[in-house]
N, C-alpha and C positions, 0 to 999 in steps of 0.2 A: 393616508395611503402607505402600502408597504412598498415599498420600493427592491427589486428584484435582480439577477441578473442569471442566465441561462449558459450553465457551458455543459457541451455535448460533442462528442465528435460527431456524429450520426446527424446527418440533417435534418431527416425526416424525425427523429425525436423532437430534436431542438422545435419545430413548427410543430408538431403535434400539443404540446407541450402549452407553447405560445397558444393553441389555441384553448386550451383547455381552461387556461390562465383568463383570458377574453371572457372565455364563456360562462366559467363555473366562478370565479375569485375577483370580484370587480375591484374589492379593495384593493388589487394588486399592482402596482406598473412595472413593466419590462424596461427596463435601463440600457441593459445590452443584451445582446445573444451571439455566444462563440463558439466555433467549432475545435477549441484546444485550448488546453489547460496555461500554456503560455500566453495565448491571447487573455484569457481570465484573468490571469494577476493582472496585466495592464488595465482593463478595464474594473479591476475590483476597487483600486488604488485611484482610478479615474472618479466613478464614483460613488463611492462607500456606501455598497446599498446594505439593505437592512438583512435582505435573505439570499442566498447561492446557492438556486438548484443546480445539482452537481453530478456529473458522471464518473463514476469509479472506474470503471475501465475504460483507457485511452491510450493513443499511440503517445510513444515519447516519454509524457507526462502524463502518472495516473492523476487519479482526485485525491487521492493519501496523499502522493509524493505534493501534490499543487500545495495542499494546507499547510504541509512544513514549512512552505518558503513563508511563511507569515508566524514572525513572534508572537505574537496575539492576536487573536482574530478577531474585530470588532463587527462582525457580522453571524449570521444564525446560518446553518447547513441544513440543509434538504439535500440528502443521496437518493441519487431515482438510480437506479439498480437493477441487473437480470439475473442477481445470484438465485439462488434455489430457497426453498422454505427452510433447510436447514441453518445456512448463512443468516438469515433473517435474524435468526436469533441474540446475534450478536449486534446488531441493532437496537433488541428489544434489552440488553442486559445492560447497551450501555446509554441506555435512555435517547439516543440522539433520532432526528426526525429520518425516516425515509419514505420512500414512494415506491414499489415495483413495476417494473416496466409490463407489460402494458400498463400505464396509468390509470387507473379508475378514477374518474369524476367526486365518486363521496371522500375516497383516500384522499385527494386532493384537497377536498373542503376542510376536510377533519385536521388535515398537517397546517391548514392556514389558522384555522380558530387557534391550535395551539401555540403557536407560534404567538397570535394577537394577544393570547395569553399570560402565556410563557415571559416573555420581551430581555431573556438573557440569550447570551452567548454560550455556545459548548466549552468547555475547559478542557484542555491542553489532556488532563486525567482521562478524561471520557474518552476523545481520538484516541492516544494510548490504546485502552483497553479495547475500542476498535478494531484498531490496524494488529493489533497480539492476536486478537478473538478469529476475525477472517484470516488470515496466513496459517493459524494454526488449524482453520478446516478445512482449506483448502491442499490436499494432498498430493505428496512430493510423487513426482515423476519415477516411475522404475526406469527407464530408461531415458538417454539424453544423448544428443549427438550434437557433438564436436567438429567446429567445421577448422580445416590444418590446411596448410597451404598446397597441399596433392590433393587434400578431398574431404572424408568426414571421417571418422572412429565415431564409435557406435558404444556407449559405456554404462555398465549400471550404473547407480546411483549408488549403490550402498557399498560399490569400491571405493565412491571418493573419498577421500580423509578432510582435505581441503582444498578450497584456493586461494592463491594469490595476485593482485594485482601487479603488474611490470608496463606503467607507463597504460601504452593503448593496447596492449596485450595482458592475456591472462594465465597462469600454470596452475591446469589443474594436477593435484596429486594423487595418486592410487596406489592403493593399496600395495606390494609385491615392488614399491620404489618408484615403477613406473610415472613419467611426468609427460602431460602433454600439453603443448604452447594454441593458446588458439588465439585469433586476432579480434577479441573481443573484448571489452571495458568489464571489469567484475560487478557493474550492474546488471548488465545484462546476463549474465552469467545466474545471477541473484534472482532474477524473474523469473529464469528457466528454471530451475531448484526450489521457488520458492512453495514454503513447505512447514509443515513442522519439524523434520531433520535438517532442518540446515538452517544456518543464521551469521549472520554478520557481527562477529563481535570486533569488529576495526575495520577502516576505509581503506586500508589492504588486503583485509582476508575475512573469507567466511570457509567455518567450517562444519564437519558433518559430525552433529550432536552424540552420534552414535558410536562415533568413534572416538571421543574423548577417555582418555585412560586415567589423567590426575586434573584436577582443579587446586589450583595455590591461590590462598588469599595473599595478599600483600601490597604491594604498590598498587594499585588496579586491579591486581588477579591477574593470573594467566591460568592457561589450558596446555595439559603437555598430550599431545595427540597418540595415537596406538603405532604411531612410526616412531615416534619418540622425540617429536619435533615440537616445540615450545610455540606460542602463540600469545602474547598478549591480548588481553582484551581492554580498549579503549573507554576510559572512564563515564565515557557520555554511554556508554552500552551497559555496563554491568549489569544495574538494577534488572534493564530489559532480559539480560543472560540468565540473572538468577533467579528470576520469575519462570523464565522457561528449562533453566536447570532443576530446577523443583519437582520438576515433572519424574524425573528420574530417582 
């Protein structure tokens, strides 16, 4: 038996799902089923099933961000997914199993046989090339609002230069000097943006690709910005920077 577990925020998924699982996959048994990515790591670590079908998009905690929190993953991914047939492709490039939401019964048969198959784990490489593949099709926001403690600003995207994080506040910067403080974590800020222009090269800042004026290799690398403002980039990132600096 393959031994399974279900995280979905969507209820109605999660039980759809369960039943499809019943109906179509007998070799399969349900271990657990949870409506958020937090609850999943506890029950993954509870216990260590063989496959995690998985939802990508979630409140809080996506399914990207869930798999980081595991150095290794001793278990097999299944993303059940409502991205578009474009998206898909990034699935298909980086070998890994998915499902599209509405679920189809044969798809489902098909991702079990391979799996009985298959009987590895995805590699750290794969996700990677994943999480690069969807951000980079999924396209940045022309506009974005800023919530400030009177109300919102209303700001393009391609004035931003950067941001930076300040504790549980964030400064974004634009273009013409302007800076403005909003009360938000530069995660979130990150999800709003996220994008092929914009990227996180440090746990303080992310900035806007487009606006980069020098790149210095050296200790790390750093980015000197078209304000003229210096930016290191964090050694756990570069690889990721200069894959997507390449682009240019």
């Amino acid at each position: 038996m393959i031994k399974c577990i279900i995280i979905d925020d969507e209820k109605n998924c999660v039980e759809m799902l369960e039943w499809l699982l019943k109906t179509y996959a007998p070799s399969v048994s349900i271990a657990a089923m949870c409506n958020s990515a937090e609850k999943g790591i506890e029950e993954i670590k509870k216990h260590r099933p063989d496959v995690v079908f998985l939802d990508i998009e979630m409140p809080r905690m996506n399914g990207f961000d869930m798999l980081e929190k595991f150095d290794k993953l001793f278990f097999d991914v299944v993303f059940t997914t409502a991205y578009d047939k474009f998206a898909i492709k990034a699935f298909k490039y980086s070998a890994l199993n998915y499902l599209l939401k509405p679920i189809d019964p044969d798809d489902l048969k098909e991702t079990i046989r391979r799996i009985e198959e298959k009987g590895s784990t995805p590699s750290r490489e794969q996700l990677d090339l994943l999480f690069q593949s969807v951000r980079q099709m999924k396209p940045t926001p022309q506009r974005i609002a800023l919530t400030t403690g009177d109300g919102m600003i209303f700001v393009t995207t391609q004035d931003i230069i950067y941001c930076e994080a300040e504790s549980n506040y964030t400064s974004v910067v634009l273009s013409g000097g302007k800076k403005i403080v909003v009360s938000k974590v530069l995660k979130d800020i990150d999800e709003a943006l996220s994008g092929p222009d914009f990227f996180r090269v440090h746990n303080s800042f992310l900035i806007n690709l487009n606006r980069i004026k020098k790149f210095v290799r050296g200790e790390g690398g750093y980015v000197v910005m078209d304000n003229d403002v210096t930016i290191t980039i964090s050694r756990s990132r570069r690889q990721e920077f200069m894959d997507m600096f390449a682009r240019f």
